[in-house]
Each structure stands twice: as structure tokens, then as C-alpha cells.
Residue frames as a rotation matrix with the C-alpha (Angstrom) as fourth column:
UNK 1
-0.368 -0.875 0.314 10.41
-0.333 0.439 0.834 151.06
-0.868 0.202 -0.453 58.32
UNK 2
0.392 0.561 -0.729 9.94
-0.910 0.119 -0.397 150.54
-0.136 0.819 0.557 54.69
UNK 3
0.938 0.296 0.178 10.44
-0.256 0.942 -0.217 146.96
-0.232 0.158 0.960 52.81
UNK 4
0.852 -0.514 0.099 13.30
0.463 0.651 -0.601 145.72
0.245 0.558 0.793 52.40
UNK 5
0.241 -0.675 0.697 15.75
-0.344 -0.731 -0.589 147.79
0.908 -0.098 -0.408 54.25
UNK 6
-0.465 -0.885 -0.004 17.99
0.229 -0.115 -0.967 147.25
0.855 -0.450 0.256 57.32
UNK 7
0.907 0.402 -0.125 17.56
0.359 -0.585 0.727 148.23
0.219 -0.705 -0.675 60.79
UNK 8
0.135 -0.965 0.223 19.95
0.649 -0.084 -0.756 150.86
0.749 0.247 0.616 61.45
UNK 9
0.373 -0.311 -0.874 21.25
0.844 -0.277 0.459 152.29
-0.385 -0.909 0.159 64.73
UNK 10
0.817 -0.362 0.448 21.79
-0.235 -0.920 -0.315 156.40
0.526 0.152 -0.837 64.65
UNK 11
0.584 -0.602 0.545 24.75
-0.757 -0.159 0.634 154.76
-0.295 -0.783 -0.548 67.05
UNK 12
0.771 -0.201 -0.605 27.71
-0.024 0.939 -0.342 152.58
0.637 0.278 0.719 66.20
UNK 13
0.795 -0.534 0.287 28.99
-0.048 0.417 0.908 150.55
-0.605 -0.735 0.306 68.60
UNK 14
-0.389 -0.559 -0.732 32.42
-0.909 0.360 0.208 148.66
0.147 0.747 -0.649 67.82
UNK 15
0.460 0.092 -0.883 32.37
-0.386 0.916 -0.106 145.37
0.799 0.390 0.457 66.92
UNK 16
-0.354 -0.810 0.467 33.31
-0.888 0.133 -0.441 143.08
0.295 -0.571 -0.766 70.04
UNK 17
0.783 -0.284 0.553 33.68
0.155 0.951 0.269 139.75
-0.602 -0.125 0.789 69.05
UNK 18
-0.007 -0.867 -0.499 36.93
-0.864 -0.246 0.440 138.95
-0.504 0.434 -0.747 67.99
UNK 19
0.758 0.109 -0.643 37.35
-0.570 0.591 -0.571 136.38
0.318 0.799 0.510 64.59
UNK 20
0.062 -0.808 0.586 39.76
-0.568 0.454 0.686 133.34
-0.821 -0.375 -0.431 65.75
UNK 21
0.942 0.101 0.319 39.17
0.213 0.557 -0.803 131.44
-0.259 0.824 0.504 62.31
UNK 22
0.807 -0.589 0.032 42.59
-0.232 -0.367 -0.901 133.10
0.543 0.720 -0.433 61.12
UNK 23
0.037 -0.477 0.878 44.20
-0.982 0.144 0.119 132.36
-0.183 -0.867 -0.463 64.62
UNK 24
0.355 0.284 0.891 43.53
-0.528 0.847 -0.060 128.78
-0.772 -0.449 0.451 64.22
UNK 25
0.920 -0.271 0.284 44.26
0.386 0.490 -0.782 128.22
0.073 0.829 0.555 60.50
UNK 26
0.651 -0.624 0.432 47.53
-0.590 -0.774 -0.230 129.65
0.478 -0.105 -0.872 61.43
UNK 27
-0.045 -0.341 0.939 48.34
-0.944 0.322 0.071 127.51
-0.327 -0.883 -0.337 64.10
UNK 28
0.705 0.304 0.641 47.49
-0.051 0.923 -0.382 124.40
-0.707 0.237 0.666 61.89
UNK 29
0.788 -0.554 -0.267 49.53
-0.024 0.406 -0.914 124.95
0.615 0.727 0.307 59.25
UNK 30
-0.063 -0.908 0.413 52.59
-0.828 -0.184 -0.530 125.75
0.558 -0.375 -0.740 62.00
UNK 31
0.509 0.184 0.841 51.64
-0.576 0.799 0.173 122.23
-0.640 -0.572 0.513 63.36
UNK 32
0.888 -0.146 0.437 52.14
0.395 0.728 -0.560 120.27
-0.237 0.670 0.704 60.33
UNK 33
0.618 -0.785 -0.041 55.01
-0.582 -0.421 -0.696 122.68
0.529 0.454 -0.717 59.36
UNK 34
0.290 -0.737 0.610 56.48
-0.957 -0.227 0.181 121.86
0.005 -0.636 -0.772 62.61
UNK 35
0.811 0.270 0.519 55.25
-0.166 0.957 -0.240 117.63
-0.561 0.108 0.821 62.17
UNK 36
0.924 -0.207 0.320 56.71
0.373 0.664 -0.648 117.24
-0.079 0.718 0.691 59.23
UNK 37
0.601 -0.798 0.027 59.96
-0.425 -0.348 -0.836 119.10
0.677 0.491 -0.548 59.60
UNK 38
0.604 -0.259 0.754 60.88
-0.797 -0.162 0.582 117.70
-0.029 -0.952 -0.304 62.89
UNK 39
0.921 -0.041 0.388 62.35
-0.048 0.975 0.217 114.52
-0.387 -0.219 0.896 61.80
UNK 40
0.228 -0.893 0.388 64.78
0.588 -0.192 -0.786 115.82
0.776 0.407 0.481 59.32
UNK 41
0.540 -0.550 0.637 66.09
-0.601 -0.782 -0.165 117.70
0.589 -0.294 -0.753 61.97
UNK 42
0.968 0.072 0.241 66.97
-0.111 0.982 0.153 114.77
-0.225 -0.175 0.958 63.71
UNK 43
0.146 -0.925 0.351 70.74
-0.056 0.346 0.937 113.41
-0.988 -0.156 -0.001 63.43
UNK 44
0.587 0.739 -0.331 71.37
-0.648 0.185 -0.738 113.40
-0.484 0.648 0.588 59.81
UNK 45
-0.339 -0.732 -0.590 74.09
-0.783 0.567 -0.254 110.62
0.521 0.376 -0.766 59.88
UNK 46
0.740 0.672 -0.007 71.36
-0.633 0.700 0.331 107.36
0.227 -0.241 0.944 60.76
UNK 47
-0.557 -0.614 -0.559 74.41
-0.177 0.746 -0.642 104.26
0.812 -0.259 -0.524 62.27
UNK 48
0.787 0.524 -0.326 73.32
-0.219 0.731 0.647 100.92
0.577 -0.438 0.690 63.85
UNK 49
-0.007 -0.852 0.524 75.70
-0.959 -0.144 -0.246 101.03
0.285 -0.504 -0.815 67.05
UNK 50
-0.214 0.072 -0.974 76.30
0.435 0.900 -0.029 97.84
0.875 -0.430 -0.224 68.93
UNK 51
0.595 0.578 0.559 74.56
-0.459 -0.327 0.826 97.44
0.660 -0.748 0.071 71.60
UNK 52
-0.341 -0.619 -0.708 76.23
0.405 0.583 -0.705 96.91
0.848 -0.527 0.052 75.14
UNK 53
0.699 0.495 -0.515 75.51
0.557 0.075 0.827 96.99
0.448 -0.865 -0.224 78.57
UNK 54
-0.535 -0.814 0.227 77.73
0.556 -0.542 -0.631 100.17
0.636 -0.211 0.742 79.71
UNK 55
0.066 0.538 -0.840 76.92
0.724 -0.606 -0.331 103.03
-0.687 -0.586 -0.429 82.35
UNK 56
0.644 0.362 0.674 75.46
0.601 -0.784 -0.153 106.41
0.473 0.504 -0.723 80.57
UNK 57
-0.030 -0.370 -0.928 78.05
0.707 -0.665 0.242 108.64
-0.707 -0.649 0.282 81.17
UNK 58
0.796 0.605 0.024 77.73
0.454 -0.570 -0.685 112.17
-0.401 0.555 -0.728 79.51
UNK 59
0.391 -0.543 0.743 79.53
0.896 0.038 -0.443 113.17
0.212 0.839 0.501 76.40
UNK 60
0.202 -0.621 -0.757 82.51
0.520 -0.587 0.620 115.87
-0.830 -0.519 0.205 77.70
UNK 61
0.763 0.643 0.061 82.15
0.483 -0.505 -0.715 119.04
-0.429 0.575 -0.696 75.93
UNK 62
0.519 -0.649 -0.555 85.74
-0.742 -0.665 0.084 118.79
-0.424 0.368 -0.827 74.64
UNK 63
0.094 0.453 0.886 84.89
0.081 0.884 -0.461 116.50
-0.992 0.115 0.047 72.23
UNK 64
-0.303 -0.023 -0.953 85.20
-0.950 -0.075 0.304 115.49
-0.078 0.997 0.000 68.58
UNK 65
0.613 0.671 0.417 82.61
-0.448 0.730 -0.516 113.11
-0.651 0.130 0.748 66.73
UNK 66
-0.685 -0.713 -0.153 84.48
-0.605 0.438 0.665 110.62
-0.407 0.548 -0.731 64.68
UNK 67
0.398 0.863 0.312 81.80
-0.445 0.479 -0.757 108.55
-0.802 0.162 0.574 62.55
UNK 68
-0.950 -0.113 -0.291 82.23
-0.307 0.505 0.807 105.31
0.056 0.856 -0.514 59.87
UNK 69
0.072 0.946 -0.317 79.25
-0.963 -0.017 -0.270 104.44
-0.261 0.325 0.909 58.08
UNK 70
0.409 -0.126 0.904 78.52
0.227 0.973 0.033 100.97
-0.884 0.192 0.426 56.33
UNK 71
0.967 -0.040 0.251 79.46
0.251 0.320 -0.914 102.05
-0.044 0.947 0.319 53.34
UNK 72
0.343 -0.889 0.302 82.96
0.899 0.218 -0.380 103.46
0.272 0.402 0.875 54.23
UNK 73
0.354 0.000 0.935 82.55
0.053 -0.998 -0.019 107.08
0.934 0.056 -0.354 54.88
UNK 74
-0.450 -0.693 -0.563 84.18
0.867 -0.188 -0.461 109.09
0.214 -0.696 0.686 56.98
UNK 75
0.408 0.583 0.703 82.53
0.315 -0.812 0.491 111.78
0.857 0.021 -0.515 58.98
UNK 76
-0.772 -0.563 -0.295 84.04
0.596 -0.480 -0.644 114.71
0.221 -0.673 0.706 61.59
UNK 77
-0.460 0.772 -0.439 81.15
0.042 -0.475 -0.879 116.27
-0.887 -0.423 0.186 63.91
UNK 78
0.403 0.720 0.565 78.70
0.525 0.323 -0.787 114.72
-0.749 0.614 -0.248 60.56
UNK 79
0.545 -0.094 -0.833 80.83
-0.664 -0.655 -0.361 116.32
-0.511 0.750 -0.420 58.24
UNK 80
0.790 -0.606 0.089 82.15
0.601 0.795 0.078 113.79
-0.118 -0.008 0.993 55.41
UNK 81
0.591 -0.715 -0.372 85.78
-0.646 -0.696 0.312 113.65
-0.482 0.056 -0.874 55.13
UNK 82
0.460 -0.379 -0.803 87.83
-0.528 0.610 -0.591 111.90
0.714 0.696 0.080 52.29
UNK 83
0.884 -0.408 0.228 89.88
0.184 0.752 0.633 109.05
-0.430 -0.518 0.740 53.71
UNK 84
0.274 -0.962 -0.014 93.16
0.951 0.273 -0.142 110.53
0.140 0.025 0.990 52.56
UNK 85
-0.212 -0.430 0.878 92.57
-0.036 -0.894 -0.446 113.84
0.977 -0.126 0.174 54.07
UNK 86
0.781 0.534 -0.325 91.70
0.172 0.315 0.933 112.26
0.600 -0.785 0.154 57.16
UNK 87
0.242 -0.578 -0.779 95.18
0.970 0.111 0.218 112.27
-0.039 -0.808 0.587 58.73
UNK 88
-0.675 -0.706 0.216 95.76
0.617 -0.700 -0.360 115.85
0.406 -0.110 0.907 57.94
UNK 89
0.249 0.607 0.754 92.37
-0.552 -0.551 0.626 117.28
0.796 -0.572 0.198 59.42
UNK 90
0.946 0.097 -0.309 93.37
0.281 0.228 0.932 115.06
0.161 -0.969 0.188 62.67
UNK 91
0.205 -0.859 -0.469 96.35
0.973 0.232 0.000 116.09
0.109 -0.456 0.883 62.74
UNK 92
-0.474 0.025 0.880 95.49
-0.156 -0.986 -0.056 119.80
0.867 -0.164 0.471 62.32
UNK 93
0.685 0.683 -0.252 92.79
-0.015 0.360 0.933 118.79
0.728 -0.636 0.257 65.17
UNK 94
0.425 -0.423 -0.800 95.72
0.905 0.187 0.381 117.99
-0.012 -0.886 0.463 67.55
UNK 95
-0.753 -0.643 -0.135 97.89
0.639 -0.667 -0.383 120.92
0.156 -0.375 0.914 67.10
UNK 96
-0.096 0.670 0.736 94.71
-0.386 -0.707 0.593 123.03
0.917 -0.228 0.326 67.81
UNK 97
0.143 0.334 0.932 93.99
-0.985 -0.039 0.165 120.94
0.092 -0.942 0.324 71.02
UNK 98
-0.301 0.236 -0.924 95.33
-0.298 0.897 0.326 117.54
0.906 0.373 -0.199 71.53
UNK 99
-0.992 -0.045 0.115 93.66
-0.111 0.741 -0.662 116.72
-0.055 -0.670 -0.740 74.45
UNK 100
0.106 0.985 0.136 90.24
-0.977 0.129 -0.171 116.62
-0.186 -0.115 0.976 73.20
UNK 101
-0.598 0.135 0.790 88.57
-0.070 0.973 -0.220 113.09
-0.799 -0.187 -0.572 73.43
UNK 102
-0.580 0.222 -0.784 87.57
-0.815 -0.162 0.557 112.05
-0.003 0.961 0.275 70.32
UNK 103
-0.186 0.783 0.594 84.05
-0.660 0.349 -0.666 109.63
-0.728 -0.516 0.452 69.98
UNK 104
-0.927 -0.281 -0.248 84.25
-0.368 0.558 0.744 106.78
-0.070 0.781 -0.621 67.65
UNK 105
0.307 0.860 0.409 81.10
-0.190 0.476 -0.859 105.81
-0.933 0.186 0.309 66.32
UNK 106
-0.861 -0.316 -0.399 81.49
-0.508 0.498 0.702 102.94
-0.023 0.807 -0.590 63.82
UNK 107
0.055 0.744 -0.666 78.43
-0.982 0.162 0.099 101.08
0.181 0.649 0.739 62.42
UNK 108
0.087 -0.382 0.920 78.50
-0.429 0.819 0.381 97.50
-0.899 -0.428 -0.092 63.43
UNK 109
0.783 -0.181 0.596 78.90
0.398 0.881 -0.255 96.30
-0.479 0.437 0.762 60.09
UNK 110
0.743 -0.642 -0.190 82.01
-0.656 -0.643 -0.395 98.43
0.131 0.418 -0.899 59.69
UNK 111
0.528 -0.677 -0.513 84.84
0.230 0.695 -0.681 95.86
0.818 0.241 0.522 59.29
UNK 112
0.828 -0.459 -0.323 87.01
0.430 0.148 0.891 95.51
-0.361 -0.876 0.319 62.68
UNK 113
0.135 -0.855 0.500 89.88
0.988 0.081 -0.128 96.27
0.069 0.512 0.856 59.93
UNK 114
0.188 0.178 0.966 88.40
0.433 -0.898 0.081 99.98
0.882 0.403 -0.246 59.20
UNK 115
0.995 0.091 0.045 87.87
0.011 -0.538 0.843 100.73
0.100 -0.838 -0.537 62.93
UNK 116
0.588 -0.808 0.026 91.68
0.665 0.502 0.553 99.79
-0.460 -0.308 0.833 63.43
UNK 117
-0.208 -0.681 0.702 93.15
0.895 -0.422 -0.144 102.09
0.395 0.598 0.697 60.70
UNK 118
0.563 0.428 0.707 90.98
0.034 -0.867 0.497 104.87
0.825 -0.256 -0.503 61.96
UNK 119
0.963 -0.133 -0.235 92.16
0.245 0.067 0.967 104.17
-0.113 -0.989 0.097 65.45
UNK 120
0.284 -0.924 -0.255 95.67
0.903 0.169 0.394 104.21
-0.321 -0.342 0.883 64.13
UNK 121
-0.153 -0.129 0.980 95.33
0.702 -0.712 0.016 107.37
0.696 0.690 0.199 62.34
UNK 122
0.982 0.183 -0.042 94.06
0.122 -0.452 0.884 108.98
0.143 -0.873 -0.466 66.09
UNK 123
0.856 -0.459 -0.236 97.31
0.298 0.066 0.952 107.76
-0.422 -0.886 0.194 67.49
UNK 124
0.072 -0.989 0.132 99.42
0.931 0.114 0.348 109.06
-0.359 0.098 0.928 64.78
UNK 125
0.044 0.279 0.959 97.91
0.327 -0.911 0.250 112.17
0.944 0.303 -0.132 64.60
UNK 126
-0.722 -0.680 0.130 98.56
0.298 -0.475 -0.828 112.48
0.624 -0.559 0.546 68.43
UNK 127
-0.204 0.748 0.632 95.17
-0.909 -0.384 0.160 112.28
0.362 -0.542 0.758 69.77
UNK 128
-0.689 -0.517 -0.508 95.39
-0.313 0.845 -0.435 109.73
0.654 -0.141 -0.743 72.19
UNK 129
-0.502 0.844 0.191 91.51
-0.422 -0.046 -0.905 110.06
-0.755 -0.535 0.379 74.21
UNK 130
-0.605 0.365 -0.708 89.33
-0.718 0.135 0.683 108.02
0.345 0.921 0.180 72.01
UNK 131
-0.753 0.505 0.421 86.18
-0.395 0.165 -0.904 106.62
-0.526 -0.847 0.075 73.24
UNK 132
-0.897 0.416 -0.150 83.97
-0.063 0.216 0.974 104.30
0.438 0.883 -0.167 71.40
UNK 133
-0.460 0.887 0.044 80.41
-0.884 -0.462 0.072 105.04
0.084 -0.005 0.996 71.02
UNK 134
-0.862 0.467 -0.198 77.58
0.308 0.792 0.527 102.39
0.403 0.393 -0.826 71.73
UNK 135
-0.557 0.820 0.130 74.08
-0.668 -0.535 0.517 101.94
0.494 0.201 0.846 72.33
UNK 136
-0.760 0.110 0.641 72.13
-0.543 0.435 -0.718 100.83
-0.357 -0.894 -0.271 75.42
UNK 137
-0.904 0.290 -0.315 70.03
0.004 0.742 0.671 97.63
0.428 0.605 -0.672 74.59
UNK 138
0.226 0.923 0.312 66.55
-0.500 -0.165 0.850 97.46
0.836 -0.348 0.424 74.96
UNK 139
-0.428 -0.232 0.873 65.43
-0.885 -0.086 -0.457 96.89
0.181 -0.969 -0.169 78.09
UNK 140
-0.537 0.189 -0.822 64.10
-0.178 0.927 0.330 93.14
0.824 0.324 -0.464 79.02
UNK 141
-0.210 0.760 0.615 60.88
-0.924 -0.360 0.129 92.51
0.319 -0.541 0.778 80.32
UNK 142
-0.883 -0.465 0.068 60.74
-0.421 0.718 -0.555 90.26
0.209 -0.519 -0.829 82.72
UNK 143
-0.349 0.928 0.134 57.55
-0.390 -0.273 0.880 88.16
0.852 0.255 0.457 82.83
UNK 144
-0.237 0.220 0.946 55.65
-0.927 -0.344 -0.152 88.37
0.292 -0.913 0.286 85.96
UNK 145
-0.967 0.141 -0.212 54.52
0.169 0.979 -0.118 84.83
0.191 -0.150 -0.970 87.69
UNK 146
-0.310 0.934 -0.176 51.28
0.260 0.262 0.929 83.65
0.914 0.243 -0.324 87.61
UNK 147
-0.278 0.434 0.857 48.88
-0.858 -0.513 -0.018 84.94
0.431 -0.740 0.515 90.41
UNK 148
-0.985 0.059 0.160 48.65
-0.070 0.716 -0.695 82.30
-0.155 -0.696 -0.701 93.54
UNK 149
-0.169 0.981 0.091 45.02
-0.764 -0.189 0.617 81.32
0.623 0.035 0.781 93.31
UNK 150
-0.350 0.310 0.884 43.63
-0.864 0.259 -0.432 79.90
-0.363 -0.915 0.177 96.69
């Protein structure tokens, strides 16, 4: 064997290890992709329900979201809708199906006034199921009594 040369096999094997370095930096960036996208997916109409003590029944899959914001908006399954084309999309809504049950979610600082017009626009658009939305209150932790101590 002279200087400065190799040792070299009259045989090549293959190669059997396998590189994960590319496997992994892969899989990191689809982490963070997944981190940082997951929230905006999330509802993307954010309302502070009132909170009440109600049973959890489950939302009947002939259904239509009705939503007021604080600022006024109007929104149909999160889509906005002007407030003076409101009575003709519910009233197209009924002649398509008026017994769906329609799900009021109003912001609690939506004026009692707003919820009311809305409500009457349901009932003169012929959709007469209408079911307001709230939100179960935290739970209350009850604190434990001191341990008896002989």
C-alpha cells in the first residue's frame, strides 16, 4: 500500500445504513407547520357566550348557525350577512326546509334589542325552531376540609 491512498475492496458491498437526518428535518418542519397552523383553523368567528348551567345536549344535524357579534354583524354557518339581506336569505332558508332548527349565538354584549329583531326576523321568515346557544361555566372547585389530626 503506497502513501497516501485508500484501502480499497476488489468487492463492493451496498451501503446499509440508512441516513434519517432528512427523515427528521422533515418531520420538524411538519411539526411547526402543523403548531402554528392549528389555531387558525380553529372557529374563525371568536363570541363570549353567557354562561349557564344547562344539560349538553348535541347540536341536531339539521341545523343552521345564526351568529351576532359585538360589533353588530351578522353571520349564517360564519358567513357574514348584511342586515337587510338577512330576511331574504332566511326566508329563502325556509322555503328550502323550514323545519331546520336554527342556533342563535349572540355575544353577551349584544343588546337584548338586537337578539329580539333577529328572533323576529326567524319568525317572520317562518322558521319557528330556534335554540339559543350558551356556554357551560367553569367548573367550581370545591375546597377540601382540613385533615382531622389526632
Amino acid at each position: 500500500m503506497r502513501m497516501g491512498e485508500f484501502e480499497s475492496s476488489a468487492v463492493k458491498s451496498p451501503m446499509s445504513e440508512i441516513n434519517v437526518t432528512p427523515l427528521v428535518d422533515v418531520m420538524l418542519v411538519l411539526l411547526v407547520i402543523f403548531i402554528i397552523t392549528t389555531p387558525l383553523m380553529g372557529g374563525a368567528l371568536r363570541l363570549d357566550l353567557p354562561a349557564t348551567e344547562s344539560s349538553s345536549e348535541p347540536v341536531p344535524t339539521n341545523s343552521l348557525s345564526l351568529s351576532l357579534d359585538p360589533q353588530g354583524l351578522v353571520f349564517i354557518d360564519d358567513k357574514p350577512v348584511a342586515l337587510e339581506a338577512l330576511p331574504a336569505v332566511l326566508a329563502m332558508q325556509a322555503s328550502t326546509d323550514a323545519t331546520v332548527e336554527v342556533q342563535l349565538r349572540a355575544d353577551q354584549s349584544v343588546p337584548y334589542g338586537r337578539v329580539a329583531e333577529v328572533m323576529g326576523l326567524l319568525q317572520k321568515a317562518g322558521l319557528t325552531k330556534v335554540a339559543l346557544a350558551v356556554q357551560a361555566p367553569a367548573p367550581k372547585i370545591k375546597p377540601s376540609p382540613p385533615p382531622l389530626r389526632p
